[in-house]
N, C-alpha and C positions, 0 to 999 in steps of 0.2 A: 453683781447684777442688781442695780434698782429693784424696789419695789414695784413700778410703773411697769417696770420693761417686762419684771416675773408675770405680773397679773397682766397682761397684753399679750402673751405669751402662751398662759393658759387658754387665755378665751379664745386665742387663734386656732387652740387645738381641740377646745370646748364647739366650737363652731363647726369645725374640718366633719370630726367624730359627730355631730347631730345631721350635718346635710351626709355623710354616707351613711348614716341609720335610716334617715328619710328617704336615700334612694336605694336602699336595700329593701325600704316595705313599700316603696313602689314599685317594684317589681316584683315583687312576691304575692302584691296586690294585684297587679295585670295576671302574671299566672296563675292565680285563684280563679279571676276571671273567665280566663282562657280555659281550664279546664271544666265550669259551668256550661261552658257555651254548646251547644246541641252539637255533637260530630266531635266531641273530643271523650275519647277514652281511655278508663282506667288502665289499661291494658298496655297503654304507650302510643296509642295511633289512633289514626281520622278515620270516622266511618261512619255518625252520625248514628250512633249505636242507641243513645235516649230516645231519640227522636222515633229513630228504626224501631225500636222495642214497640212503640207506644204505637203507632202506625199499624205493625203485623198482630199486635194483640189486639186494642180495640178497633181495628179497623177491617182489616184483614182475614182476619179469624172469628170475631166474631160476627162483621155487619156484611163481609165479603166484597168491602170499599179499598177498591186497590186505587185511589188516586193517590193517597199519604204514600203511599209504598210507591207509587211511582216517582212520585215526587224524589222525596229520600233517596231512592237509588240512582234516581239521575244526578242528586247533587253530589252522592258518595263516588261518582264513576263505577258502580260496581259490577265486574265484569258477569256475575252469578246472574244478574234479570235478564229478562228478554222477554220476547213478544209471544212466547207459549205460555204465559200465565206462570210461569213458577218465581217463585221471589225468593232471595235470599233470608234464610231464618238471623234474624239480629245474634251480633257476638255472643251477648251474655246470657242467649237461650242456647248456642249451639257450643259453646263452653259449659254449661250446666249439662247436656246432650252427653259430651265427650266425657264428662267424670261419671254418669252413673254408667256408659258402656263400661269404663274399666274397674267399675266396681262389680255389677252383674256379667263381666265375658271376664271367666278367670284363666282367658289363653291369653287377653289383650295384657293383662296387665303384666304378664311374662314374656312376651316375646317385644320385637323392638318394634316402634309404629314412627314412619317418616312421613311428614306431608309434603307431596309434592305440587307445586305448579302447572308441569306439562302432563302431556296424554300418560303418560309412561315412563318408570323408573328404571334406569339400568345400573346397574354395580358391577366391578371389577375385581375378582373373585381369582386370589393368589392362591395355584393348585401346586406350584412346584418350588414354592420359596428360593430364596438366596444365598448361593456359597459361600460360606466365608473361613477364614484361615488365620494363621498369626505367623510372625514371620519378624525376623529383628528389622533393625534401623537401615541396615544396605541389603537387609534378604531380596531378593527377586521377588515381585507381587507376580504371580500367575494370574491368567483369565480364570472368572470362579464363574460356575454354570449362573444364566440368568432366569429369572422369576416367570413360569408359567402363568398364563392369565387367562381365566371365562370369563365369561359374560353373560349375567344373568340380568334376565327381561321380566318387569312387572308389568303389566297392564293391567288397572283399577279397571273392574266392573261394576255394576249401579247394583246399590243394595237398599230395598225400600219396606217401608211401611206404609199402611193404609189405616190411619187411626178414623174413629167414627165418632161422632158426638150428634144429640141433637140441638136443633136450634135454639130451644126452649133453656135446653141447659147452658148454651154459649150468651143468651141474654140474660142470664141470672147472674148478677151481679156477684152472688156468695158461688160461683161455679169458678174454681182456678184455672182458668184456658192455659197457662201457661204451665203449671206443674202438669198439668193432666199429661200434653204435648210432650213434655218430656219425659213423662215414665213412660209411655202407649211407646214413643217413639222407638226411643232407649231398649226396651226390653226386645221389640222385634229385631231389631237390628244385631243385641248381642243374641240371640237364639241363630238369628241365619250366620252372622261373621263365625261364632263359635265350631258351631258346625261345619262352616267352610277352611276352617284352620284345618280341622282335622281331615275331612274328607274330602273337600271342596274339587273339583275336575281341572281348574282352571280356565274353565271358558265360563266366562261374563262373571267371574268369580276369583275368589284364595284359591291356589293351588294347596291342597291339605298334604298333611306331611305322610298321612298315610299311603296316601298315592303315587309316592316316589316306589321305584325300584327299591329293592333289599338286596343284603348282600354278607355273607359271612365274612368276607375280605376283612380286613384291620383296613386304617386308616391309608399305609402306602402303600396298599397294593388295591384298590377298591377304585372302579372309574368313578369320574368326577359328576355329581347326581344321584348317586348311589347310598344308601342310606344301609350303613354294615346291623344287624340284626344278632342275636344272642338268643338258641335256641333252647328252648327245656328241658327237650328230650323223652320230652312224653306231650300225645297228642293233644289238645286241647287241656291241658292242665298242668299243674309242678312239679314234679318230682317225687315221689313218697315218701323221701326221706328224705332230711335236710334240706327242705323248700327253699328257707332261705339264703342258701349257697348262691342261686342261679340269680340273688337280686345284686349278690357280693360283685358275683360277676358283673352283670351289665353296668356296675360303680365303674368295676378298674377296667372294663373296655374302652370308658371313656376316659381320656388322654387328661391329664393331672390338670393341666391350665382352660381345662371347661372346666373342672369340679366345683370352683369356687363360681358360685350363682346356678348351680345344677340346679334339677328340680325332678322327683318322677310326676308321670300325669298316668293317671287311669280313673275309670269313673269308679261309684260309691261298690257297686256289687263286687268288684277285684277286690278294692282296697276291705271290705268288709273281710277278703279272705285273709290278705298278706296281714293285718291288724292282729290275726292269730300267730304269728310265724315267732317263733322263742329261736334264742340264741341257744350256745352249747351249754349254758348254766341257766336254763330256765327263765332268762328273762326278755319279753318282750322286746323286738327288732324298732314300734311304734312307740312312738312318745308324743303325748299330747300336748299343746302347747301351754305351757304354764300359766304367760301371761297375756292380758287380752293385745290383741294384735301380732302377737307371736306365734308362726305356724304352728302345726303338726309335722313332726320329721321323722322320715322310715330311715335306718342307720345313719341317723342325725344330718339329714338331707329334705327339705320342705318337700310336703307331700299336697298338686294340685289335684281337684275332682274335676273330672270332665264328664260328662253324660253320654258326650257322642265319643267318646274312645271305646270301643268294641266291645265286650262281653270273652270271658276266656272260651277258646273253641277255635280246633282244630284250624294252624293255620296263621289263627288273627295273632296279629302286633297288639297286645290289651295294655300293654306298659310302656311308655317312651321315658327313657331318661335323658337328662340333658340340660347343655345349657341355651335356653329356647331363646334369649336376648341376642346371642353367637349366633346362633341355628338360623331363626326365622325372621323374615322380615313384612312386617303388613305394612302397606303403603296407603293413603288415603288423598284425594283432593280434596284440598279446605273448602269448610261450608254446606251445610244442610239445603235443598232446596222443599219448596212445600209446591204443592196446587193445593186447592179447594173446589171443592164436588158440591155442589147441594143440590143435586137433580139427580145422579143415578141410583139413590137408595131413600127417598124420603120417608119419613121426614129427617134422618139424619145427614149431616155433611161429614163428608169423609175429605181426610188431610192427607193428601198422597206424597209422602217425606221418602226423598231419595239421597242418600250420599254414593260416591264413586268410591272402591277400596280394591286391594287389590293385594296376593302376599304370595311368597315362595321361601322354599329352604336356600338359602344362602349360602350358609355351611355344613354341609351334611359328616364333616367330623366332629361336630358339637353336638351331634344328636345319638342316639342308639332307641333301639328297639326289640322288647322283648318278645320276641316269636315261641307261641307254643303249641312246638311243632318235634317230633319222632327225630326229626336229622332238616 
């Protein structure tokens, strides 16, 4: 090859190689752009989230000028406004919202939580599983029994807070309207969801797991809904001796493939008892967690507090074990909505923040329950 034709050659591939560098930062330039642009979010989707933020804080919350907020929501299409005054709280408050409930509701962060779309969730809930067999290459396949199915029904109910601030303080510039909103929110919401895990009725609410049926049955003899229970054998308390036999038990009542992500739940006064319980050679059943972020574990199983789990006394379920991700499910629809009040309490404005939630036991042989009860 000439020297002509090499160097012509090169440039031709010197050329090629700058115009696709050039049109690779032109478009990386556009979607730089694109992601600037008001309605595009970090998150992966359009919602006009900058814009929304900026709108329900200085506008919204603290001047009680919902024109930006109307504006905004009509160009987001967002199905959450409408003409009773509540607005949708922007992503990246009601994403700040959703992390400190599952930091402050220590049931949320163990059980399973779905968002739904429609009015109501339902799940298809396998109670008689599927036959099966082995059989050579020309064996005869027989019919094998087929798979029982429930159906279990969630319906979210509206779980709210009424945060209050005054006006004085939402125009002070050094006043954070936006953290405030979210811890005021945050904490009412885990206080009532919390409490509604455990004890909840299920009307306008979680069906709490305590309010299921009990049942001494093991898991294939126990109707479906039925939550099997493990009794103490003495009324409202342990045993006198060898206390912690009766925690041994309610481990292996629970069926091998929950074990792994088990958890027990009782609040601080139980566990202040069980924290006492030695093995047959003196040493403590608790162990503390060594390093930060790593539980506390009663016979090396995470140990969660709950408050609203029962007090020991004649009767009550004070201990659940289980694996509550299996067991339980809280369903929520997306999105926080707000009003704003600045007439029924002056001089404060109260923030009336509602979300829709809604939970049931799913699988009631992922769960047990410690009954401390005579028989």
């Amino acid at each position: 090859m000439e020297m002509t034709d090499l160097k012509a050659a090169i440039d031709d591939y010197t050329n090629a190689a700058e115009t696709s560098l050039m049109d690779v930062q032109s478009r990386l330039d556009t979607l730089e752009t694109s992601m600037h642009r008001p309605g595009t979010l970090a998150h992966g989707g359009f919602g006009y989230d900058d814009e929304h933020k900026s709108a329900f804080i200085g506008g919204f919350m603290q001047k009680g000028d919902t024109d930006g907020l109307k504006a905004v929501e009509m160009k987001a299409l967002s199905a959450s406004s409408g003409g009773d005054g509540g607005y949708a709280v922007p992503l990246v408050i009601d994403t700040e919202i959703e992390k400190q409930l599952r930091n402050l509701s220590p049931l949320r962060s163990i059980v399973k939580v779905k968002e739904v779309e429609s009015g109501n969730y339902k799940r298809l809930v396998n109670t008689g599983g599927t036959a099966s067999g082995w059989v050579g290459e020309a064996g005869d396949r027989t019919e094998t029994a087929t798979p029982s199915l429930r159906e279990v029904v969630i319906t979210p109910g509206e779980i709210y807070a009424n945060a209050a601030a005054t006006q004085r303080a939402l125009d002070d510039m050094q006043f954070d309207a936006e953290a405030w909103l979210n811890e005021e929110v945050a904490e009412e919401f885990a206080a009532q969801e919390g409490a509604a895990i455990v004890n909840g009725d299920g009307t306008n609410k979680p069906k709490g797991f305590l309010t299921y049926t009990t049942s001494a049955n093991g898991d294939a003899s126990r109707t479906f809904g039925e939550i099997q229970h493990v009794i103490t054998g003495v009324d409202g308390a342990f045993p006198a001796s060898d206390p912690a036999d009766i925690l041994i038990d309610i481990v292996h009542a629970l069926s091998a493939r929950y074990r792994a992500g088990a958890r027990f739940v009782m609040n601080s006064k139980t566990l202040a008892m069980v924290r006492k319980f030695k093995d047959a050679d003196g040493n403590f059943i608790w162990r503390a967690g060594l390093n930060e972020g790593q539980p506390d574990t009663l016979l090396g199983y995470p140990v969660v507090e709950a408050e609203d789990m029962p007090d020991m006394d004649t009767d009550a379920c004070a201990i659940a074990f289980g694996n509550f991700e299996r067991a339980y499910t809280l369903v929520e629809r997306m999105g926080t909505r707000v009003l704003r009040d600045p007439y029924t309490n002056k001089p404060y404005v109260h923030f009336y923040a509602t979300r829709r939630v809604g939970g049931a036991v799913v699988n009631d042989d992922a769960l047990k329950l410690l009954k401390f009860s005579a028989a």
